[in-house]
GULOMI-472385 format. One record per residue: residue number from 1; residue in three letters; chain; x, y, z of N, C-alpha, C in turn. Coordinates in steps of 0.001 Angstrom, whole numbers, plus 500000, padded with zeros to 6 digits. Example, Ala and Ser with C-alpha at 12.3 -4.5 7.8 and 13.67 -1.06 7.14 Angstrom:
  nr rest kette   n.px   n.py   n.pz  ca.px  ca.py  ca.pz   c.px   c.py   c.pz
   1  ALA     A 513190 494310 507800 512300 495500 507800 513200 496700 507800
   2  SER     A 512850 497750 507080 513670 498940 507140 512900 500030 507870
END
This chain:
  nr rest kette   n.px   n.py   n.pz  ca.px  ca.py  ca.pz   c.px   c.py   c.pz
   1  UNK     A 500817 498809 500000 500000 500000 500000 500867 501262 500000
   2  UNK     A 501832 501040 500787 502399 502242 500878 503503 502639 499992
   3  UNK     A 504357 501563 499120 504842 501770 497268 503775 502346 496484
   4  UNK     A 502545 501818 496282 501210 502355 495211 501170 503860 495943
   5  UNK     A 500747 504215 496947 500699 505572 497389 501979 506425 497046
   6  UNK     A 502909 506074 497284 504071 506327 496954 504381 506551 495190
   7  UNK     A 503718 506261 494248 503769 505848 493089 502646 507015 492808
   8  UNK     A 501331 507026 493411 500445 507853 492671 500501 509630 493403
   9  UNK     A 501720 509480 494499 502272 510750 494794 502651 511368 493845
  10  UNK     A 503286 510450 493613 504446 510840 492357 504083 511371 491180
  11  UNK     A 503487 510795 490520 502524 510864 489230 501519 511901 489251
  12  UNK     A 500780 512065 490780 500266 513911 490789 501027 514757 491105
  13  UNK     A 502236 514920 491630 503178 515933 491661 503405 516219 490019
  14  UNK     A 504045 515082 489092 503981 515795 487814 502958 516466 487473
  15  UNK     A 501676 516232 487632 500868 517115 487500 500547 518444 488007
  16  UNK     A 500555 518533 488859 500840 519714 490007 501386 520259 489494
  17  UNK     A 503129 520216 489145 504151 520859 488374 504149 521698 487292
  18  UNK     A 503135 520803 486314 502797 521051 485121 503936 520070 483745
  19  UNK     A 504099 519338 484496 505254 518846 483784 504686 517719 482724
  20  UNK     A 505133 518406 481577 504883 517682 479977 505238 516635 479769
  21  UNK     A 504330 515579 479769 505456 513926 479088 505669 513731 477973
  22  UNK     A 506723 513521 478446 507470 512797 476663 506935 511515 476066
  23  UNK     A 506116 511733 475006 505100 510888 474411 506172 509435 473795
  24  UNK     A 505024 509010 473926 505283 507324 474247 506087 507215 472547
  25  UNK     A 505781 508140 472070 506315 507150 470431 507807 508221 470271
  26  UNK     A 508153 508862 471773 509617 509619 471257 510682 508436 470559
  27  UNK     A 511565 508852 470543 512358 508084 470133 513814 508467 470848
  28  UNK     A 513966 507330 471078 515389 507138 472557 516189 507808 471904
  29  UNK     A 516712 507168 470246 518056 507729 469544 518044 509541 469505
  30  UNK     A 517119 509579 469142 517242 511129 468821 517365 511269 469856
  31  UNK     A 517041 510893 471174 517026 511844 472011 518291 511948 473091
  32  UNK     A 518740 510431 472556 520732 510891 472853 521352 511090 472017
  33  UNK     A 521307 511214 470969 521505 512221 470003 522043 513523 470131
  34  UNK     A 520650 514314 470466 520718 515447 470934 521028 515876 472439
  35  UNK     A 521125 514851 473216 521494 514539 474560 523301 514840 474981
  36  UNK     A 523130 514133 473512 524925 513945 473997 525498 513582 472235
  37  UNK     A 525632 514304 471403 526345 514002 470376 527275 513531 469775
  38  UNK     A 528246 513502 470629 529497 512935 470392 529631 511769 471425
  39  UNK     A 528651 510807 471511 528833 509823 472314 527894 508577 471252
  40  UNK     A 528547 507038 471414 527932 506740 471024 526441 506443 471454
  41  UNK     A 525939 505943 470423 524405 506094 470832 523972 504669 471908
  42  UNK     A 524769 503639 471336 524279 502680 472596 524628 502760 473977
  43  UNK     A 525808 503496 473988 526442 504124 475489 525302 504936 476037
  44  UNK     A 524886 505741 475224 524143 507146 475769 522495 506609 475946
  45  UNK     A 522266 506116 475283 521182 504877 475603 521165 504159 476697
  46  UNK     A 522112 503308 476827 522419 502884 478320 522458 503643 479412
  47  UNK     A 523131 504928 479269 523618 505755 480092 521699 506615 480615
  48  UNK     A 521580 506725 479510 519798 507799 479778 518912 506409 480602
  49  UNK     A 519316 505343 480380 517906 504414 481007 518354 504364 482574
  50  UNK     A 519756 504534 482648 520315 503929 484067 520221 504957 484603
  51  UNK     A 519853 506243 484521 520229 507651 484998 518849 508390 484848
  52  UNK     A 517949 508160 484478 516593 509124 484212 516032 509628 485192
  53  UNK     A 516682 508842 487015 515965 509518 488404 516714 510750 488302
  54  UNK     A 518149 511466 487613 518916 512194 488045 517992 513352 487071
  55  UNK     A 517182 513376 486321 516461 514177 485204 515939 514795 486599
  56  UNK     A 516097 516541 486143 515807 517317 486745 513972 517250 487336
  57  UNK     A 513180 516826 485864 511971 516552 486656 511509 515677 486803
  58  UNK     A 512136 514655 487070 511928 513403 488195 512339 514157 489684
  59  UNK     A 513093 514361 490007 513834 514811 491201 512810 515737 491548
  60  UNK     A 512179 516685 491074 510835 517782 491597 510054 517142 491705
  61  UNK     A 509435 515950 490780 508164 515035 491284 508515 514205 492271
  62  UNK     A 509775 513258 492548 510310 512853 493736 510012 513468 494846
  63  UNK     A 510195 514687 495027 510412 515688 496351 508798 516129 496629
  64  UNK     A 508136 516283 495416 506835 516598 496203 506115 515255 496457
  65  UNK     A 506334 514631 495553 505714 513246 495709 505583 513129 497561
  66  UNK     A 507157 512895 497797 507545 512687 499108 506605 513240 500170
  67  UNK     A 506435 514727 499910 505668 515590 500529 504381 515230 501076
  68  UNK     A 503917 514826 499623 502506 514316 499572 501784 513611 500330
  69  UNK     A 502745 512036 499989 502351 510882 500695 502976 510893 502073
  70  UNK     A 504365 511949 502973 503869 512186 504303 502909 512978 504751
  71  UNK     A 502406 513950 504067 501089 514576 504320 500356 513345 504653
  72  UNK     A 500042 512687 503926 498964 511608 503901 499186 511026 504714
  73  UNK     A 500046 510712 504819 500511 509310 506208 500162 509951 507590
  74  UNK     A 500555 511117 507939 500155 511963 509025 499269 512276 509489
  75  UNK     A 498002 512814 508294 497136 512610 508780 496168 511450 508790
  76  UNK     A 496467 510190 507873 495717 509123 508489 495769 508642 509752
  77  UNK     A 497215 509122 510161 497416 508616 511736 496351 509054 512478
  78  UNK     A 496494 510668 512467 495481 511749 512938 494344 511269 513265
  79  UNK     A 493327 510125 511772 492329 510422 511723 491966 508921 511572
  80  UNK     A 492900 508242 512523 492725 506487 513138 491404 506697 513530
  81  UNK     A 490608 505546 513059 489453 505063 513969 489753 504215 515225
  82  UNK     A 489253 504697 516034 489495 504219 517682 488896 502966 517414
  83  UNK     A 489465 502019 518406 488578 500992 519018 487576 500810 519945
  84  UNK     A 486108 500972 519091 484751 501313 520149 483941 500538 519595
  85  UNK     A 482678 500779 520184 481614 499396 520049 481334 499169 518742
  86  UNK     A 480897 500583 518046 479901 500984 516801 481596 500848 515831
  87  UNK     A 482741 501178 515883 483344 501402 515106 483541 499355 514959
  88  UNK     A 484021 499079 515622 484186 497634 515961 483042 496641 514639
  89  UNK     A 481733 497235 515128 480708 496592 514501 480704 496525 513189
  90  UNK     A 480745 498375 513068 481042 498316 511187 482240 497738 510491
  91  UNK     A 483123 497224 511180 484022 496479 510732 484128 495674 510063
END
């Protein structure tokens, strides 16, 4: 539960942000290509898949993400249902 929360933090912080995705039909080459030109392309390929948390907006959706889901965690604590007759029952 708390990876999936962790996951859909994440995914509304990009939103929040405003941050544009890079559509599913980009294309990797061009984009180490233009990434890194004078490298080869299967290096820089390798290099962009192993390295994409260090992308500046991963690291902003990371950090609010984070935010988020301790917000959340905090106040679910907050807003525990006690152990009582009626809460017990609807159980």
């Amino acid at each position: 539960m708390a990876q999936r929360t962790a996951i859909m933090c994440h995914e509304l912080a990009h939103i929040l942000l405003g941050h544009t995705p890079i559509g599913a039909n980009s294309d990797p080459d061009a984009l180490a290509a233009l990434l890194a030109p004078d490298v080869d392309p299967n290096v820089a390929r390798r290099f962009l898949a192993r390295y994409r948390y260090a992308d500046d907006v991963e690291v902003e959706a990371e950090a609010l993400g984070t935010q988020l889901a301790t917000m959340l965690a905090r106040r679910s604590e907050r807003c525990a249902v006690g152990h009582d007759a009626i809460s017990d029952r609807l159980r």
